[in-house]
VOMARVO-782486 format. One record per residue (C-alpha): x, y, z; residue number from 1; residue in one letter. Coordinates in steps of 0.5 Angstrom, whole numbers. Each point is the difference from the previous one (the first is absolute). Layout:
<drenkes>
[[X, Y, Z], NUM, "A"];
...
</drenkes>
This chain:
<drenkes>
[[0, 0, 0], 1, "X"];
[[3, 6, -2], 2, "X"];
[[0, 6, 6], 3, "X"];
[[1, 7, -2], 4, "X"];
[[6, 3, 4], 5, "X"];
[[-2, 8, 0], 6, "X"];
[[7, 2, 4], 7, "X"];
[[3, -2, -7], 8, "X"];
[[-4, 2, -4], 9, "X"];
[[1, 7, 3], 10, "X"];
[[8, 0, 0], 11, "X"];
[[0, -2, -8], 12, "X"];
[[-5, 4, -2], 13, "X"];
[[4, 7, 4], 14, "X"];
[[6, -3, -6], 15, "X"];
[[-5, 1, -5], 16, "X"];
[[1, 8, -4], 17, "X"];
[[-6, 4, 1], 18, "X"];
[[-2, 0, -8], 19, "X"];
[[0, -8, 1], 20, "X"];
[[-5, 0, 6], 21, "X"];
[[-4, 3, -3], 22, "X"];
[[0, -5, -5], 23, "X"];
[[0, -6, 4], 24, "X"];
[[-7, 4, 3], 25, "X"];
[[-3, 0, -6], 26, "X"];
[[1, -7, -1], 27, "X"];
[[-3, -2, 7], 28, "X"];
[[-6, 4, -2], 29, "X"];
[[-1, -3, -7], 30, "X"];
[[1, -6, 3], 31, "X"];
[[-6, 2, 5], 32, "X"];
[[-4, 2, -5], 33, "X"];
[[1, -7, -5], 34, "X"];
[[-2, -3, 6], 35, "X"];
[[-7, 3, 2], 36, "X"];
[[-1, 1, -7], 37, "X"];
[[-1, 7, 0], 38, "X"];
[[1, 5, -7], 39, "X"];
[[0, 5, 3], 40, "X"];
[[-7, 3, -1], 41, "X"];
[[-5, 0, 5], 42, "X"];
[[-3, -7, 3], 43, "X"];
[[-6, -3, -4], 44, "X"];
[[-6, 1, 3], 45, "X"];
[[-4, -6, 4], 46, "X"];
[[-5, -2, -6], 47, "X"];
[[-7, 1, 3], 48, "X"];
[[-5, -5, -1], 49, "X"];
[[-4, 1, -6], 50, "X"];
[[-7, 0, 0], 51, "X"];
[[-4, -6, -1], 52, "X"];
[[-8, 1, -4], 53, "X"];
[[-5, -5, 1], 54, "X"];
[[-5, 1, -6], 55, "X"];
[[-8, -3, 0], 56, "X"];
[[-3, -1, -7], 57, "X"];
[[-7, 3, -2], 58, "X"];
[[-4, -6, -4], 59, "X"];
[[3, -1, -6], 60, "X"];
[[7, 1, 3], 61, "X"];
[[6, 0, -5], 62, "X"];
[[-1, 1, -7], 63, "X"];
[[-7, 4, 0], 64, "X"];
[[5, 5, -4], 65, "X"];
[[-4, 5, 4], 66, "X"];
[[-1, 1, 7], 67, "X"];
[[4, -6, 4], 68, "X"];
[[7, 1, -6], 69, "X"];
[[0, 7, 1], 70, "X"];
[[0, -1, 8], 71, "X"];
[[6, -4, -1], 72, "X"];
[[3, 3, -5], 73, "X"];
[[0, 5, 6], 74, "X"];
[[4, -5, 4], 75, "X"];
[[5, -1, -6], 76, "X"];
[[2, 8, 0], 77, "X"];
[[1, 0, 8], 78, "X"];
[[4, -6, 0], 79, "X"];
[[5, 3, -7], 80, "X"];
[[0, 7, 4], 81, "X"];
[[0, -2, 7], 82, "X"];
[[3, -7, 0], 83, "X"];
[[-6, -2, 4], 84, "X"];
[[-2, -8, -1], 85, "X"];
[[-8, -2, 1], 86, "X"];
[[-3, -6, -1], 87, "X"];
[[-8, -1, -2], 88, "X"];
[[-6, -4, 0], 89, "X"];
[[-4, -2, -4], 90, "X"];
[[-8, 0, 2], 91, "X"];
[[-5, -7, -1], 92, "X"];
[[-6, 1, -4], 93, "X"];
[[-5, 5, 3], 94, "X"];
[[7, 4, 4], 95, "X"];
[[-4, -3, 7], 96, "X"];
[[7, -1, 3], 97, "X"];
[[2, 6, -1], 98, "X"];
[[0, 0, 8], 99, "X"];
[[4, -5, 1], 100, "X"];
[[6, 2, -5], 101, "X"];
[[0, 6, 3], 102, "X"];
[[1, -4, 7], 103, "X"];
[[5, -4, -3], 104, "X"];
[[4, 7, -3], 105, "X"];
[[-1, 3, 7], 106, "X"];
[[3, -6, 4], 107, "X"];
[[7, 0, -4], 108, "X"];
[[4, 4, 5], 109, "X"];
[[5, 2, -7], 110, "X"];
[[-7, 4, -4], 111, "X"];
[[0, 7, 2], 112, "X"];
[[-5, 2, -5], 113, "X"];
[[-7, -4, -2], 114, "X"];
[[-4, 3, -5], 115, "X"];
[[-7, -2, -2], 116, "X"];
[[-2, 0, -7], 117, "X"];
[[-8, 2, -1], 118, "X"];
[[-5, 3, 3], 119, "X"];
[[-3, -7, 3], 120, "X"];
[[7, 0, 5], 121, "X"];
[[-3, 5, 3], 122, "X"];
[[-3, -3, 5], 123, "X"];
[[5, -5, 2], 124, "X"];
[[6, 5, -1], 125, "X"];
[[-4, 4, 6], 126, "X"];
[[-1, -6, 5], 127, "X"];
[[6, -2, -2], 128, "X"];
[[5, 6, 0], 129, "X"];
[[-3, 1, 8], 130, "X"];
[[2, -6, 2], 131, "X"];
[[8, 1, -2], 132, "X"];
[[1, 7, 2], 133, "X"];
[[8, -2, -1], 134, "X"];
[[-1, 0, -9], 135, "X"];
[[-3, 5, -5], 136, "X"];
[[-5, -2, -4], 137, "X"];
[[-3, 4, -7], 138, "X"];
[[-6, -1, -3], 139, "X"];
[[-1, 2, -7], 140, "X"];
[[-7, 2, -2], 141, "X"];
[[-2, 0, 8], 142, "X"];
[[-7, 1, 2], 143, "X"];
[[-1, 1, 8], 144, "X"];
[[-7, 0, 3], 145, "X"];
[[-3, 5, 3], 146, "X"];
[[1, 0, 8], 147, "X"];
[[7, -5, -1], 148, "X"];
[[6, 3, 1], 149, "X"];
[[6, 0, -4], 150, "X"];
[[5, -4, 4], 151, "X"];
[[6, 4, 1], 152, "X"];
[[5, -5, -4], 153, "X"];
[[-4, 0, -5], 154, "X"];
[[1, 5, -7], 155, "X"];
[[-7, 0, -5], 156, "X"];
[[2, 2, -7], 157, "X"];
[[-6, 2, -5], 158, "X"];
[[-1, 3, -7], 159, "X"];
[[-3, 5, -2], 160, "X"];
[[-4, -5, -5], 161, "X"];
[[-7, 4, -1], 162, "X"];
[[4, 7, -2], 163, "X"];
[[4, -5, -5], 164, "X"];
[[-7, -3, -3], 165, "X"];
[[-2, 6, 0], 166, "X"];
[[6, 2, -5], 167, "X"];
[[0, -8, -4], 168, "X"];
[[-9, 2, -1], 169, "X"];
[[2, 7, -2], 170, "X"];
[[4, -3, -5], 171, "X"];
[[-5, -6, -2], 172, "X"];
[[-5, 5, -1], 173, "X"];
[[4, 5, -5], 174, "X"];
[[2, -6, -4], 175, "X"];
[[-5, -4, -1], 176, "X"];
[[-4, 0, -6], 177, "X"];
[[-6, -4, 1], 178, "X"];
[[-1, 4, 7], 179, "X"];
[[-1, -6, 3], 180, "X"];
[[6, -3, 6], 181, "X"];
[[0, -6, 5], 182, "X"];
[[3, -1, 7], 183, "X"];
[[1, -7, 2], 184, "X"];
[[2, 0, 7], 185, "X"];
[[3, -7, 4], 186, "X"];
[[-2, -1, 7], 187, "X"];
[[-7, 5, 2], 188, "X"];
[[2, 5, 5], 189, "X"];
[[2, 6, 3], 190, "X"];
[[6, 1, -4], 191, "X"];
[[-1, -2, -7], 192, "X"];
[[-7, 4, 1], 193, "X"];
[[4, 5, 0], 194, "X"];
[[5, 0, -7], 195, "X"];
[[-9, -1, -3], 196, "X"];
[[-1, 5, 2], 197, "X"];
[[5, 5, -1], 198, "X"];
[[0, -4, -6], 199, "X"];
[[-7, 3, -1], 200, "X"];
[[1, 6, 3], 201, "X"];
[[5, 1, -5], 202, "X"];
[[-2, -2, -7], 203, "X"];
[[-7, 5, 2], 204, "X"];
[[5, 6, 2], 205, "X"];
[[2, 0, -9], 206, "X"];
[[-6, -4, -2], 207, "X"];
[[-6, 0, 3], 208, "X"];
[[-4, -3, -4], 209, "X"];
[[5, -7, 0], 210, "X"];
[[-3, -7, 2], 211, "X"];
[[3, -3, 6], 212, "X"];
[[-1, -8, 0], 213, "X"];
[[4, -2, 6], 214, "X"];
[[0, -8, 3], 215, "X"];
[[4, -3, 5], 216, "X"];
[[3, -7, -1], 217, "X"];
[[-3, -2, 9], 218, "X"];
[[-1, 1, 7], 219, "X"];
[[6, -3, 3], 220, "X"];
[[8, 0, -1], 221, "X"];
[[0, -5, -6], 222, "X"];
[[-2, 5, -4], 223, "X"];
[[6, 3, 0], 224, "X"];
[[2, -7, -4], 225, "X"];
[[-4, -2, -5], 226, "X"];
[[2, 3, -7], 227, "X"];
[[-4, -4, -4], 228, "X"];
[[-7, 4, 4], 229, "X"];
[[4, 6, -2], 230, "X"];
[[0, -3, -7], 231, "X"];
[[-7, -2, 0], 232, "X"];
[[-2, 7, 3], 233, "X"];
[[4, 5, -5], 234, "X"];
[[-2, -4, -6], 235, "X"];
[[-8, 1, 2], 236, "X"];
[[2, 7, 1], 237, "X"];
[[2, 0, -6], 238, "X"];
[[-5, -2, -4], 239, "X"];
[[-4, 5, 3], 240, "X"];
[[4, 5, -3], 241, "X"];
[[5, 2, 4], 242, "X"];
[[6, 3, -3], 243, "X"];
[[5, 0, 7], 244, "X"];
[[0, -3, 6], 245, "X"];
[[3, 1, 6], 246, "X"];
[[2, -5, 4], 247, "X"];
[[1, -1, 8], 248, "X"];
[[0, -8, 1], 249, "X"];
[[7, -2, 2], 250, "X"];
[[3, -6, -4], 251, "X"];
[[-8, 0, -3], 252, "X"];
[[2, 5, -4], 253, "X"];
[[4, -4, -4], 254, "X"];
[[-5, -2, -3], 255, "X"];
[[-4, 6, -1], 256, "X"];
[[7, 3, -4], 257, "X"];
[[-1, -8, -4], 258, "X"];
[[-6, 2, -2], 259, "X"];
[[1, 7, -1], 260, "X"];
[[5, -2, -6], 261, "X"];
[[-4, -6, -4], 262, "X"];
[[-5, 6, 0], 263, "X"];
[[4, 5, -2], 264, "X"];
[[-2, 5, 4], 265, "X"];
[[3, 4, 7], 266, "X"];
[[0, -1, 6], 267, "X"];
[[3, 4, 7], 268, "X"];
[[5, -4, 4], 269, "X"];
[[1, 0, 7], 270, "X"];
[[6, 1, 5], 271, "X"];
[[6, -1, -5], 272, "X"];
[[0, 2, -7], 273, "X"];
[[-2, -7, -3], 274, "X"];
[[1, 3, -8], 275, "X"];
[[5, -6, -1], 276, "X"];
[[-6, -5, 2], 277, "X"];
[[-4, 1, -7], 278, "X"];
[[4, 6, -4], 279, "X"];
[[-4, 5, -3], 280, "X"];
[[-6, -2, 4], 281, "X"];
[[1, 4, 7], 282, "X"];
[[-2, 6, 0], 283, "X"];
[[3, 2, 6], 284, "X"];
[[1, -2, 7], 285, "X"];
[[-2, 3, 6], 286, "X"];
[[7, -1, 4], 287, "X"];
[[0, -1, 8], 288, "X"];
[[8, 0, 1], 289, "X"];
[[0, -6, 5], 290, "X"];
[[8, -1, -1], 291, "X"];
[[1, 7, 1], 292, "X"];
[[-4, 1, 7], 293, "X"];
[[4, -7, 1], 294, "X"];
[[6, 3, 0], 295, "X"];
[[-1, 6, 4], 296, "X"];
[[-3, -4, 5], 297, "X"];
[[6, -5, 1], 298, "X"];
[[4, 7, -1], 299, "X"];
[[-4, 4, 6], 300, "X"];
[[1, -7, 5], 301, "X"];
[[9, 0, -2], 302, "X"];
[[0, 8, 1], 303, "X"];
[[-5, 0, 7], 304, "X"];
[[-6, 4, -3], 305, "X"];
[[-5, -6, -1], 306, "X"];
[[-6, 2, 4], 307, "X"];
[[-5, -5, 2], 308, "X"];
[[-6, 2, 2], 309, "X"];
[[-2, 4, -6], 310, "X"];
[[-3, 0, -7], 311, "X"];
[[5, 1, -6], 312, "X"];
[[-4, 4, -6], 313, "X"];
[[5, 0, -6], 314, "X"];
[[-4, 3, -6], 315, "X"];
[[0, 4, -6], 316, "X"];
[[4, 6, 2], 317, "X"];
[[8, -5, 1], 318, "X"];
[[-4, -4, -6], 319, "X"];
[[-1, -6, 4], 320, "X"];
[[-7, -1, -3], 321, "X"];
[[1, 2, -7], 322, "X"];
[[-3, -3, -7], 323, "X"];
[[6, -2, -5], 324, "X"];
[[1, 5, -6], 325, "X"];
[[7, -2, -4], 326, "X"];
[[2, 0, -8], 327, "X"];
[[-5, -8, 0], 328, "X"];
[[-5, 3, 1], 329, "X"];
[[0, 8, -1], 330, "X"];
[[-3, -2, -7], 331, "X"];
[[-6, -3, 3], 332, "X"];
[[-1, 6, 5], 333, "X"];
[[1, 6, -4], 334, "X"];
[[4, 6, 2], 335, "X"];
[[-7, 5, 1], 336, "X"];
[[-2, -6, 4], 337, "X"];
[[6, -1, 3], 338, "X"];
[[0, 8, 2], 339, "X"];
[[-7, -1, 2], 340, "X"];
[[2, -5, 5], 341, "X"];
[[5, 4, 4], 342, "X"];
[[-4, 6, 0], 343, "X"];
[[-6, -4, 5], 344, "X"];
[[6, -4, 3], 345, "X"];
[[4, 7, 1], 346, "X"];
[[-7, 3, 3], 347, "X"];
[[-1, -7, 5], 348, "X"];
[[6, 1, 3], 349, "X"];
[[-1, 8, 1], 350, "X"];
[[-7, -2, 3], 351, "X"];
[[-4, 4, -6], 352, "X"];
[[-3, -7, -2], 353, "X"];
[[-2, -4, 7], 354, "X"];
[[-1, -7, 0], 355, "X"];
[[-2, -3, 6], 356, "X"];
[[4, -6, 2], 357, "X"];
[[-5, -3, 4], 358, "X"];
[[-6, 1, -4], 359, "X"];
[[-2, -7, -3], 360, "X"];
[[-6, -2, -5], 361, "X"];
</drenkes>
């Protein structure tokens, strides 16, 4: 074993010019530094653990090209930007464990977010989001109950969906030719009622002599999973002379854009621009950017500023909700009609056209 001797080292380093022990110094520190691994910059911060989302499905989950791909393309784009990871449940049949997959994401000790999909988690997510104050929780489409609170870890995200039909029937009532559309909604409810009579609403604001066909595809979440209803539907509509449909049924309104094409005639898509479903055929899509307010949501929880216990609008004013105008289907709309829309989504956002959210048919 070798043992360092300091009163020797100390009467040779003495013999040692003055030049040299500086360098003999500077080797020892070089040594220190190859040995802790040190280049000279500052210590690498300590990784933080990266944020884990759970995410829950809406009937029809992925590959609805509509509403479920868009809440997880949101996912996508947080995990590129932030480095985050997630995870995904996809529901079965009608969506009735919706609960328990939300129990099963809230139990996972590494999932610090969980977000539930659609309007039909609204219920579970509350019950569930006050019984683990320690997690996050958002609920895309949220619909309270009068008289229940909102839990403080809970984050409700809606859209302004009825200022959004408003502008998709303005724009059905300048196109059409027969002066008569269709509405085909998935599952009857508050919520769907809204993008009808928004719809509604709008087409008479430029039309008011326009006929409004509407029918929904059913009374329960499955509607939101039935594209050949959609199809069975839109082609009635059709052959009553409708020219446009606007459709708000979810992975339904697949084949609403089916029959929209073996008729040739339009249809108006639903939150996600669907124009590559059937080229030529959409008219336009009323937009609700779900991944966009995913991301923000997964960004308020990695800054500090999510807040739970309140209702989150993202509307027309950051274009949120919007409708899709682009060189694909700036032809079909026109640029006087075009124009025309801007001016009544321009007034809605000052509050010079009043839309209420709430009001249904």
């Amino acid at each position: 074993m070798l043992r360092f001797n300091h009163n020797l080292f100390s009467k040779r380093l003495m013999k040692f010019p003055y030049a040299i022990l500086l360098l003999f110094l500077s080797l020892l520190v070089g040594c220190s530094s190859d040995t802790g691994k040190n280049t000279g910059k500052e210590p690498a911060p300590v990784s933080k653990t990266k944020l884990k989302i759970g995410l829950v499905f809406d009937v029809g989950g992925r590959g609805d090209k509509s509403f479920n791909d868009s809440a997880y393309n949101g996912l996508e784009m947080a995990k590129q930007k932030h480095g985050v990871t997630n995870l995904y449940i996809e529901p079965q049949g009608e969506g009735a464990d919706r609960e328990a997959a939300l129990r099963q994401m809230a139990t996972d000790p590494e999932i610090g977010l969980i977000i539930g999909v659609g309007l039909l988690f609204s219920d579970d997510i509350t019950t569930v989001a006050a019984e683990f104050p320690d997690k996050k929780f958002a609920c895309i489409d949220y619909t309270g109950k009068q008289g229940v609170t909102i839990p403080n870890n809970l984050q409700g995200i809606v859209f302004e969906e009825k200022k959004g039909s408003y502008l998709a029937g303005a724009l059905a009532g300048l196109v059409t030719k027969t002066r008569t559309v269709g509405f085909i909604g998935g599952m009857e409810s508050n919520i769907i009622k809204k993008f009808e009579t928004g719809f509604i609403e709008g087409v008479h604001s430029v039309n008011p002599d326009a006929k409004v066909i509407s029918g929904y595809i059913g009374m329960t979440g499955s509607a939101f999973a039935n594209p050949s209803k959609g199809k069975e539907l839109a082609l009635g509509q059709y052959a009553k002379g409708a020219d446009i449909i606007y459709q708000a049924s979810g992975a339904s309104g697949l084949g609403v854009i089916e029959a929209a094409r073996e008729t040739k005639k339009l249809v108006i898509c639903t939150d996600r621009d669907q124009e590559p479903d059937a080229p030529g055929f959409v008219l336009s899509s009323m937009t609700k950017a779900v991944d966009r307010a995913v991301l923000k949501t997964v960004e308020n929880v990695l800054d500090g500023s999510f807040k739970g216990g309140t209702i989150s609008v993202f509307g027309l004013a950051d274009r949120y909700t919007d409708y899709v105008y682009n060189n694909k289907n700036a032809a079909r709309i026109g640029t006087t009609n075009h124009d025309r829309i801007e001016d009544i989504r321009k007034k809605i956002v000052e509050g010079k056209i009043i839309i209420n959210e709430t009001a249904v048919r």
